[in-house]
C-alpha positions as CSV (number, residue, x, y, z in Angstrom):
1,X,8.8,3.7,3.4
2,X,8.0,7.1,2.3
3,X,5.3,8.4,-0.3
4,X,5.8,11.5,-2.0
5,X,3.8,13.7,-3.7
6,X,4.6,15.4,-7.3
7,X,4.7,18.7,-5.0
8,X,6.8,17.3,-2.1
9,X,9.2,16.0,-4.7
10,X,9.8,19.2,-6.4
11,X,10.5,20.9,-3.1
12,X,13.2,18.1,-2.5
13,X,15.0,18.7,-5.4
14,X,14.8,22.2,-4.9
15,X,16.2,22.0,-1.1
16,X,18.9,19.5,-2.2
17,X,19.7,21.9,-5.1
18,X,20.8,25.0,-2.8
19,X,22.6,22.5,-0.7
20,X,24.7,21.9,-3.1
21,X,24.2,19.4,-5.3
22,X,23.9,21.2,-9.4
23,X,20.7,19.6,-11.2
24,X,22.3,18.1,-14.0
25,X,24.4,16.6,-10.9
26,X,20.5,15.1,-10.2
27,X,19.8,13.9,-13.7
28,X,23.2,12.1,-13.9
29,X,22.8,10.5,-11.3
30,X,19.2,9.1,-11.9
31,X,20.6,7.6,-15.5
32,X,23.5,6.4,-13.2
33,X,20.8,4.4,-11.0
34,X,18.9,3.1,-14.3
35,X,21.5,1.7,-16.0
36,X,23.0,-0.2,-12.6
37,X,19.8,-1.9,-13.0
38,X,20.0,-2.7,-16.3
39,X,23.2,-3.8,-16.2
40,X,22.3,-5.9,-13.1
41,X,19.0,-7.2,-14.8
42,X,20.1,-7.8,-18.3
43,X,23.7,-8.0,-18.9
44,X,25.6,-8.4,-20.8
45,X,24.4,-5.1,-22.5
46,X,26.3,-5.2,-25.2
47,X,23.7,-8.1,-26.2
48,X,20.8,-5.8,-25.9
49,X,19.2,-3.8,-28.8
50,X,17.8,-1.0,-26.7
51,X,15.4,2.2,-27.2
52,X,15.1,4.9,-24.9
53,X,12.3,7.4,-25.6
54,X,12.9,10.9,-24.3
55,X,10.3,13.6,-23.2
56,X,10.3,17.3,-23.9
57,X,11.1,17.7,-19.9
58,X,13.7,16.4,-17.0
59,X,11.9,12.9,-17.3
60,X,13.5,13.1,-21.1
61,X,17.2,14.8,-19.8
62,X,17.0,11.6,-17.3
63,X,16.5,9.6,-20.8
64,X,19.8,11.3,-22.4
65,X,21.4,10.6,-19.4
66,X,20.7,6.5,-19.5
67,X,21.4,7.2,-23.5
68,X,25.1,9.1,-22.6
69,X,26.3,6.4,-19.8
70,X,25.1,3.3,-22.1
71,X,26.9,4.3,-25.1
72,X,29.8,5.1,-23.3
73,X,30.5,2.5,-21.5
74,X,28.3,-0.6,-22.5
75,X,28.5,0.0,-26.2
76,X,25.2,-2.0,-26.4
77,X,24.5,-4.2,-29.8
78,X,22.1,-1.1,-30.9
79,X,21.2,2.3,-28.9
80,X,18.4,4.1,-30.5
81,X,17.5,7.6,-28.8
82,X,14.0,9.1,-30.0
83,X,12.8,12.9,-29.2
84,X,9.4,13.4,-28.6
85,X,9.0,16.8,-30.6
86,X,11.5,19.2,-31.7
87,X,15.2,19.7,-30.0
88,X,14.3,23.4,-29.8
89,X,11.5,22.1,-27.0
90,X,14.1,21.6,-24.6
91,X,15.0,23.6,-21.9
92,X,17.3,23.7,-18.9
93,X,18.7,20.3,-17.3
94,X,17.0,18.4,-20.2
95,X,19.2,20.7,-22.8
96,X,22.3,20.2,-21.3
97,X,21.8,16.5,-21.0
98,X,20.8,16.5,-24.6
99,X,24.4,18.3,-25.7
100,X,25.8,16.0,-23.6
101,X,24.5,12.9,-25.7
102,X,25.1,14.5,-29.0
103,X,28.8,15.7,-27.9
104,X,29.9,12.2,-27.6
105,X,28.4,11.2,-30.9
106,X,24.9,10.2,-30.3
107,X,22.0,11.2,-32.1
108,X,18.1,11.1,-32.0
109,X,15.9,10.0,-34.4
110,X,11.8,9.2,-35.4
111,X,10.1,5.7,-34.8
112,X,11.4,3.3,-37.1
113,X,10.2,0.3,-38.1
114,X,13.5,-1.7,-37.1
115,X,13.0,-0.7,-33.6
116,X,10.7,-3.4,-33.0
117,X,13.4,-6.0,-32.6
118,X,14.6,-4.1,-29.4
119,X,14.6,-6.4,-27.0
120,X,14.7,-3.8,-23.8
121,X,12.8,-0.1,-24.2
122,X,13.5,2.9,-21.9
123,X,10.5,5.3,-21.0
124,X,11.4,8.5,-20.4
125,X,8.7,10.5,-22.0
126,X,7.0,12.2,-19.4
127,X,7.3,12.5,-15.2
128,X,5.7,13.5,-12.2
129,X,4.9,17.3,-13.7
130,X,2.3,15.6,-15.6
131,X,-1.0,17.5,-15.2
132,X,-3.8,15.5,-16.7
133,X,-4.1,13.2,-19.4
134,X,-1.4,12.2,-22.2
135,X,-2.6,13.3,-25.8
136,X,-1.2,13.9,-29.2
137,X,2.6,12.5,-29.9
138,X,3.1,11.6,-26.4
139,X,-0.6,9.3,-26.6
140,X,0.3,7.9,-29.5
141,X,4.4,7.5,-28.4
142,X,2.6,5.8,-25.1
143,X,0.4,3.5,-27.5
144,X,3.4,2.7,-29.6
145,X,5.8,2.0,-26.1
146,X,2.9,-0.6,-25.4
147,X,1.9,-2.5,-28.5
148,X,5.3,-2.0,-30.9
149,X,8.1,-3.6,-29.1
150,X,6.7,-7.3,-28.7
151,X,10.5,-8.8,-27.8
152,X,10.7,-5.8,-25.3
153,X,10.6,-5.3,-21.8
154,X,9.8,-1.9,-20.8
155,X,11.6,0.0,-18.2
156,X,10.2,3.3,-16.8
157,X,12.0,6.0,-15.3
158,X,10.7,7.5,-12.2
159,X,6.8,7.1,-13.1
160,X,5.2,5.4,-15.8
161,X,4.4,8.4,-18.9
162,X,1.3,9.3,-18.5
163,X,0.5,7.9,-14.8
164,X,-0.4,10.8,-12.3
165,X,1.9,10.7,-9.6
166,X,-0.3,11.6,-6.7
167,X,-3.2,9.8,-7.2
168,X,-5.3,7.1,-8.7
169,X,-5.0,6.9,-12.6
170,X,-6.1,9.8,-15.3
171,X,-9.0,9.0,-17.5
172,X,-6.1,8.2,-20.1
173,X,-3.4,5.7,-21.1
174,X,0.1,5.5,-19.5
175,X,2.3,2.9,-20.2
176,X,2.5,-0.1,-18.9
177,X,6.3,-1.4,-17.4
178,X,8.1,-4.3,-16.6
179,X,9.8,-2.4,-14.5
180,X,10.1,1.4,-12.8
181,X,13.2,2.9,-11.6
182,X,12.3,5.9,-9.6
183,X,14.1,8.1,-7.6
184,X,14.8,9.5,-3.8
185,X,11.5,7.7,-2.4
186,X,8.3,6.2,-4.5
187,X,5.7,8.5,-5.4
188,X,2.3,8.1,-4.0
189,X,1.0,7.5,-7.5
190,X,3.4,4.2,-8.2
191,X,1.7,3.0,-4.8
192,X,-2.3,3.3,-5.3
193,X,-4.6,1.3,-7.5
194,X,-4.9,0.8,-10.2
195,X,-1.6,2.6,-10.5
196,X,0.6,-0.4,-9.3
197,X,-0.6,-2.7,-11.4
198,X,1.3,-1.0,-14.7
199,X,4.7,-0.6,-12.4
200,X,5.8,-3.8,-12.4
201,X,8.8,-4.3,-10.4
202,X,9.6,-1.1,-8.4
203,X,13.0,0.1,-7.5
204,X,14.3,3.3,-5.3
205,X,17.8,4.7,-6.4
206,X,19.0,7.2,-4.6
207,X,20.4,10.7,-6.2
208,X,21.7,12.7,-3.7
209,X,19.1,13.8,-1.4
210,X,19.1,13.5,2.1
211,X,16.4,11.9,3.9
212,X,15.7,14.3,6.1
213,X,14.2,16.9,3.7
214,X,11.6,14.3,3.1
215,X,11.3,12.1,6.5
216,X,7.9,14.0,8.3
217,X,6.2,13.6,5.1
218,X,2.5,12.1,6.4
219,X,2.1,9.7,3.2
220,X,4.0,5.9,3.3
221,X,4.2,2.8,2.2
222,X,3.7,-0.4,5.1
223,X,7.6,-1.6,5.1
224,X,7.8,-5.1,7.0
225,X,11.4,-4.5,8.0
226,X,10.0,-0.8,10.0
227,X,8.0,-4.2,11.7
228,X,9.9,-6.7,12.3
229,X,10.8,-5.9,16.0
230,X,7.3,-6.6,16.6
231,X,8.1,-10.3,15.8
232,X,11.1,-10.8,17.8
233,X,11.6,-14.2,19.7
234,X,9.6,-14.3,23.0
235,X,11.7,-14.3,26.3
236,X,11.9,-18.6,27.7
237,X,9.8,-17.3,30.8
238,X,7.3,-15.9,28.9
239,X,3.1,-16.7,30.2
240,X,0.1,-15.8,28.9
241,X,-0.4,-12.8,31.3
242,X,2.3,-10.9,28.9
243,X,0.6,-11.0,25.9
244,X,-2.6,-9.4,26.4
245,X,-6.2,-10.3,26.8
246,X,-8.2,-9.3,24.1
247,X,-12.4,-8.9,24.2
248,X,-14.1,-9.8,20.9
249,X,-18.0,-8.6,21.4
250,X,-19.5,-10.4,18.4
251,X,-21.8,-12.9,16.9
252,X,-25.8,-13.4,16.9
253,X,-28.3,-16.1,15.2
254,X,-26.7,-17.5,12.5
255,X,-23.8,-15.8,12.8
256,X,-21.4,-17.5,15.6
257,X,-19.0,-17.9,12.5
258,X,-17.7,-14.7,12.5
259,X,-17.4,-14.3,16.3
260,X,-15.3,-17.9,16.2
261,X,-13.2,-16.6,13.2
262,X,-12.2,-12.8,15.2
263,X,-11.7,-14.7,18.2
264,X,-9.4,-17.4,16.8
265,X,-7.1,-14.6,14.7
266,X,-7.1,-13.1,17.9
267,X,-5.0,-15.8,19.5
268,X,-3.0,-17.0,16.2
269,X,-1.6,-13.8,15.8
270,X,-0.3,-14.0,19.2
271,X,-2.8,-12.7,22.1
272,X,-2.1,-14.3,25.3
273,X,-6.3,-14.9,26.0
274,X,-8.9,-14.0,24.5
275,X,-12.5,-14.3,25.4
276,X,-15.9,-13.9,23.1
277,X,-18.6,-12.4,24.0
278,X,-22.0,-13.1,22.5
279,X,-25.5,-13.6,22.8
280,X,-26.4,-17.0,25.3
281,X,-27.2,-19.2,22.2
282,X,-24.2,-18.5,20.2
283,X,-21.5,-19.8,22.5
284,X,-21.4,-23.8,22.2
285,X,-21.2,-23.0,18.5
286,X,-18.2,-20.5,19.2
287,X,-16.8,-22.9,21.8
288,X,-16.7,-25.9,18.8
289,X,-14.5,-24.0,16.5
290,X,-12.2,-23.6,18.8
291,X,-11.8,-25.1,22.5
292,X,-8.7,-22.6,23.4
293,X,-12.0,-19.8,23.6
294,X,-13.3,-18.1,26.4
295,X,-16.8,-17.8,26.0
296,X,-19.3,-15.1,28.0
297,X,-22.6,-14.3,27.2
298,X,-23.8,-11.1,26.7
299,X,-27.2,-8.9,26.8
300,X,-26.7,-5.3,27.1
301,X,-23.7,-2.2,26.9
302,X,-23.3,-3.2,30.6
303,X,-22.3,-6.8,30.2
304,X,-19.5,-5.6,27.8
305,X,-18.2,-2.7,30.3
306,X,-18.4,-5.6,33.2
307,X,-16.2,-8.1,31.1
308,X,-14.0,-5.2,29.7
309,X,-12.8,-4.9,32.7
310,X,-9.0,-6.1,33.1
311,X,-8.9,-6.9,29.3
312,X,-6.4,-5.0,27.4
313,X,-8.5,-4.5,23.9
314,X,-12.2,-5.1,22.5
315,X,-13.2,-5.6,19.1
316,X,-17.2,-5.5,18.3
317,X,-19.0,-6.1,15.2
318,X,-18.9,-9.2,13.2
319,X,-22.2,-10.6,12.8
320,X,-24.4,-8.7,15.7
321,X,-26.9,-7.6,13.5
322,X,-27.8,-4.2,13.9
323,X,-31.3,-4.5,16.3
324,X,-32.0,-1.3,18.7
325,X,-30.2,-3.2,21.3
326,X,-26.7,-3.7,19.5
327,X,-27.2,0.3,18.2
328,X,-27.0,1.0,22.1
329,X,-24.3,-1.2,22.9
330,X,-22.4,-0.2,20.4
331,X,-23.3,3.5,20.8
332,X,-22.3,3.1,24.5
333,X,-19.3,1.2,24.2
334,X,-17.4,3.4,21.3
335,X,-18.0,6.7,23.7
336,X,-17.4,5.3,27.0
337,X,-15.0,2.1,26.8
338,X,-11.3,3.6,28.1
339,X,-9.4,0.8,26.2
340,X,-8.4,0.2,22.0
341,X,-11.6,-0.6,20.7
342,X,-11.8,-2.1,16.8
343,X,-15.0,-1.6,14.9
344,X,-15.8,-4.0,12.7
345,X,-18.7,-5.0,10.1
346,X,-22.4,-4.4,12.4
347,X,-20.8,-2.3,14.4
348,X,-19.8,0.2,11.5
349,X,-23.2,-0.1,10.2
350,X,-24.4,1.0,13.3
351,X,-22.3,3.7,13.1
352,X,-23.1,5.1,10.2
353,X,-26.0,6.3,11.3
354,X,-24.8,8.1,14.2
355,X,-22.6,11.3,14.5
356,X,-19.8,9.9,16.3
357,X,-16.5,11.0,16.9
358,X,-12.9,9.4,19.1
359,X,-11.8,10.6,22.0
360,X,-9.4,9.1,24.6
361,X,-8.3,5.8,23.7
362,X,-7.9,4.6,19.9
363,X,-10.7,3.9,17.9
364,X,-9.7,2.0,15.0
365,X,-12.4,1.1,12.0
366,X,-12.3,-1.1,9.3
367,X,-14.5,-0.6,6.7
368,X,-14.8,-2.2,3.5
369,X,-15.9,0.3,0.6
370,X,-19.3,-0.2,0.8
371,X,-19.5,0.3,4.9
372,X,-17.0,3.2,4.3
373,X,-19.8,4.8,1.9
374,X,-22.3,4.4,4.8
375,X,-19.7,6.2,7.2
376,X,-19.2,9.2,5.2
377,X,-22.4,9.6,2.6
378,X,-20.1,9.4,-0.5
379,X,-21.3,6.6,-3.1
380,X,-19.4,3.9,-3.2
381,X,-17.7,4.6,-6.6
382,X,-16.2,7.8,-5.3
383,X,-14.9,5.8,-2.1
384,X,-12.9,3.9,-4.7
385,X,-11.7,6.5,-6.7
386,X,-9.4,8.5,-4.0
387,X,-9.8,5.7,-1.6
388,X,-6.5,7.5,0.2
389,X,-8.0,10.6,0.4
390,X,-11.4,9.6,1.6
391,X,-9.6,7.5,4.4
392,X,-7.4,10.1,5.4
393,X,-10.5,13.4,5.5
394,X,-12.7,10.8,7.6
395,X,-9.9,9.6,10.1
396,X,-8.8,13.6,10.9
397,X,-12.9,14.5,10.7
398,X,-13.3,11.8,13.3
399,X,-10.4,11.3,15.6
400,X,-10.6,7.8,14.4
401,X,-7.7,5.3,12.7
402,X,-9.7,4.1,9.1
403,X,-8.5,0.9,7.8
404,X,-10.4,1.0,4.5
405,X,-10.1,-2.6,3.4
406,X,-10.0,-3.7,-0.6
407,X,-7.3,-3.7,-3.2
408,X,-4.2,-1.8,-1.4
409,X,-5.8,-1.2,1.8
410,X,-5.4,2.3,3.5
411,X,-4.4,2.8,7.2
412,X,-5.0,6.2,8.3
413,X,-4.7,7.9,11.5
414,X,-6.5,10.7,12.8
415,X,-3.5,13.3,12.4
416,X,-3.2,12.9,8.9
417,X,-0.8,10.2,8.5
418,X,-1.7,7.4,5.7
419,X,0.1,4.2,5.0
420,X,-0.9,2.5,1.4
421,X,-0.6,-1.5,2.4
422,X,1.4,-3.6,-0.8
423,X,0.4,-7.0,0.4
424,X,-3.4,-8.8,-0.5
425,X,-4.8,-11.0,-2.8
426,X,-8.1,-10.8,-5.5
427,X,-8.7,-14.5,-3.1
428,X,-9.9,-12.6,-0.4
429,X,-12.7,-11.6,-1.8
430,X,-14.6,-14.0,0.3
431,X,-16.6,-14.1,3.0
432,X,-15.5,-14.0,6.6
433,X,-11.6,-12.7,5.6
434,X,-12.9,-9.3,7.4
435,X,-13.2,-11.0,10.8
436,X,-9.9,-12.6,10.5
437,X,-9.0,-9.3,9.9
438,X,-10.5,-7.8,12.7
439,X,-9.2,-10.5,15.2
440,X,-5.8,-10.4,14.2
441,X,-5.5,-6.2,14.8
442,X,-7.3,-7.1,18.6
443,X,-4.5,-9.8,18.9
444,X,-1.5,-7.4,18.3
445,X,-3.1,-4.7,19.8
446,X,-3.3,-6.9,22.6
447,X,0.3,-7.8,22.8
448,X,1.7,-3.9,21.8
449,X,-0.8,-1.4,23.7
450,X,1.9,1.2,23.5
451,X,2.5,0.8,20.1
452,X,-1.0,0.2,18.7
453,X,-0.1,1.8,15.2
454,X,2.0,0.1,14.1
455,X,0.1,-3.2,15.4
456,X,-2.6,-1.9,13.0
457,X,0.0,-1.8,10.3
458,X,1.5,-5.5,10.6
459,X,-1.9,-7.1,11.4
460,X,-3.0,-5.4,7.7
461,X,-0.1,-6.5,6.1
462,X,-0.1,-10.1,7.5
463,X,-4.1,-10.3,6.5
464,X,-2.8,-9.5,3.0
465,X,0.3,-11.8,3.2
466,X,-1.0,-14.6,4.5
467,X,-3.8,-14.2,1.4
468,X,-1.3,-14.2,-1.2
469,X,0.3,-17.7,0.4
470,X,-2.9,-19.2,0.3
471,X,-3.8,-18.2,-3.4
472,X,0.0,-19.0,-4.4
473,X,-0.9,-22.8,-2.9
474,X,-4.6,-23.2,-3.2
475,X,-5.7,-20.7,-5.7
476,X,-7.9,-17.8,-5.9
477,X,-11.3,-19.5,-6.0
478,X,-10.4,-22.1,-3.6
479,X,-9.5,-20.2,-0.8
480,X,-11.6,-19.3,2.5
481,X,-11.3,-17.0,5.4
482,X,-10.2,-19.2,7.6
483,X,-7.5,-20.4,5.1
484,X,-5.8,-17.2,6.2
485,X,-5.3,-18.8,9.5
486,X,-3.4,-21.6,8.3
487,X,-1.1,-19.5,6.2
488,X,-0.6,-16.6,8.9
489,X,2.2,-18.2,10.3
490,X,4.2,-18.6,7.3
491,X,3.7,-14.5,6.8
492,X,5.1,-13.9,10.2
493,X,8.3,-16.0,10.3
494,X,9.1,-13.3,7.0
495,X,9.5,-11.2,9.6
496,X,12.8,-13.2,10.8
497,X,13.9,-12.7,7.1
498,X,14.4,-9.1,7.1
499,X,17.7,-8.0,6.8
């Protein structure tokens, strides 16, 4: 699903304007689009007391458009239109729509006090132009949208007023919706945190533009159905030999958890074998958690070349300390190993020490915030606040895919395309749900060599998935990583449920 920017958007509606296609054409059908779903979510309308709040801009022509189609053909019980400024304000699109409402006998008006019995309030005060942070009427029209309507639901049109649209959130206010209609594809700012969070429900309506003027954009959303082949029933002769064999180089004292946990996502996800390597010690401990684990032990980079051999994938990382002997292996196995390799936990800490770049096969890296501030220098806090960006700078920098882990994690691949992942759960928070992670990528790497990307991408959203099942069932506090494993199937028969 595609992402657009406030920029990219703007050049759509300008290519889809000389095709053809008039811009009041655009703004009527946007208010056609938000009053299908209001009809849909809240008929009968003519029950509803609404207000619609109108900007100074297209955003507010949208709202005279909603205002126009309501009055004419819903006739709900009230329809209250409010102008944020003065009619004089207006200007192309926006006017017309406005003569439009007032030439079939509408009107706009102030904030009134009887407005708070509405019972359903349209947002249309400002959209994606927005440059920085709401102030004066539109603050306090923002303020009022989100404390005076207490029977209300709010509905947004195209972005939340006062929420950037290509990034993380201003240092201001923006309103927060029950719901956000928004138009042609979502805008990268309805898809970031803590941006999503104030969208509730999101909906796409589409107003005439064609998909191609928008399809090689680099920015989308992870879309389960553009996955689902990945999940197809397995042929009856099927063996092991056909799913892949994946490596998973981890573990040390204390720490034969974490090697147990990659190695059994590994094979729940789907991987035909898999086998752990690890330090002599570790293995009976590795071997307990699960009998269906190869075991090997490990001492040196050379042990790891000897048992990549005939494997299809190799994960490294979780829990092998970071010694001067796992610096070297690691070291050594990133630059020279000729198969997928995923990087995970002690092996990114090594690696943030080193200047490193991909080359050859993928390289994909899953940092959490904290591990993706040791990658890159940057403090942590400014990792979070463009967590796309910094994802996207490091993966082109590096010739690396980033999977930067945390609240709406961010896949990016080393030619500049990001996807922002919708699926995860505050539960996660928790030790060990990285390894899962890291296990389940190697799995369905294993299985889809040729199509590693997008194994990145269902492996990420199935982590995320099979989090929110388990919090949905055993709560937020209660759940563990390995809890993931138990709920990982349930995420991936959703993949037979696309239609």
């Amino acid at each position: 699903m595609k992402l657009l920017t406030a920029a990219e958007m703007r050049e759509v509606d300008r290519a889809t304007i000389e095709q053809g296609i008039p811009g009041i054409v655009l703004m009527e059908n946007a208010g056609h689009r938000v009053v299908e779903f209001l009809q849909r979510r809240y008929s009968p309308l003519r029950e509803q007391r609404i207000v619609i709040l109108c900007g100074r801009g297209n955003n507010g022509g949208d709202g005279f458009a909603i205002a126009r189609q309501l009055h004419t053909r819903f006739q709900p019980g009230s329809l209250d239109v409010v102008l944020a400024g003065s009619a004089s304000d207006l200007h192309g699109e926006a006017a017309d729509a406005y003569r439009m409402w007032l030439s079939c006998g509408g009107s706009v008006q102030g904030l009134a006090p009887a407005m708070q019995s509405a019972t359903i309030v349209v947002d249309a005060l400002l959209g994606t132009g927005m440059k920085g942070p709401a102030t004066g009427d539109m603050l306090g029209l923002i303020r009022e949208i989100n404390n005076g309507f207490p029977l209300a639901d709010i509905v947004s049109v195209d972005i939340p007023s006062g929420m950037t649209s290509d990034g993380p959130m201003f240092e201001g206010e923006c309103v927060c919706a029950d719901a956000t209609v928004t138009f042609t594809a979502l805008k990268v700012g309805l898809a970031v945190g803590p941006n999503y969070e104030r969208c509730g429900e999101l909906i796409v309506g589409e107003i005439g533009s064609r998909k191609s003027l928008y399809g090689n954009v680099p920015l989308n959303m992870t879309d389960r159905g553009e996955l689902a082949d990945l999940f197809l029933p397995r042929a009856r002769n099927s063996n092991k030999g056909m799913y892949g064999h994946a490596l998973v180089v981890a573990g040390g004292p204390g720490k034969s958890g974490a090697a147990a946990m990659a190695g059994l996502s590994a094979l729940r996800v789907g991987a035909g074998l898999v086998t752990v390597a690890s330090g002599e010690s570790a293995l009976p401990a590795i071997s307990s958690h699960s009998p269906e684990l190869m075991t090997e032990a490990v001492r040196n980079a050379g042990d790891v070349v000897r048992l990549a051999n005939g494997k299809t994938v190799v994960a490294i990382g979780p829990g092998m300390g970071t010694a001067p002997e796992t610096v070297a292996l690691v070291r050594t196995v990133f630059d020279g190993l000729g198969l997928p390799l995923v990087v995970d936990a002690d092996g990114l800490n090594v690696l943030g020490g080193l200047d490193f770049r991909g080359a050859g096969a993928p390289r994909i890296l899953t940092p959490h915030p904290g591990e993706m501030s040791r990658l890159t220098g940057l403090a942590t806090a400014d990792v979070q606040k463009d967590r796309l960006g910094c994802a996207r700078k490091f993966a082109v920098a590096r010739n690396v895919c980033v999977a930067l882990k945390g609240d709406r994690t961010v896949i990016a691949f080393p030619d500049g395309r990001a996807w922002i992942n919708p699926t995860g759960s505050a539960a996660m928070a928790t030790g060990g749900t990285g390894d899962v992670l890291t296990g389940m990528i190697a799995g369905l790497i294993a299985q889809f060599p040729d199509d590693w990307e997008r194994a990145v991408l269902a492996a990420v959203w199935l982590h995320g998935r099979a989090g929110e099942l388990g919090a949905r069932e055993i709560g937020e506090k209660s759940l563990i990583a390995t809890d993931l494993l138990r709920f990982l199937p349930e995420a991936m028969r959703e993949f037979s449920n696309v239609e």
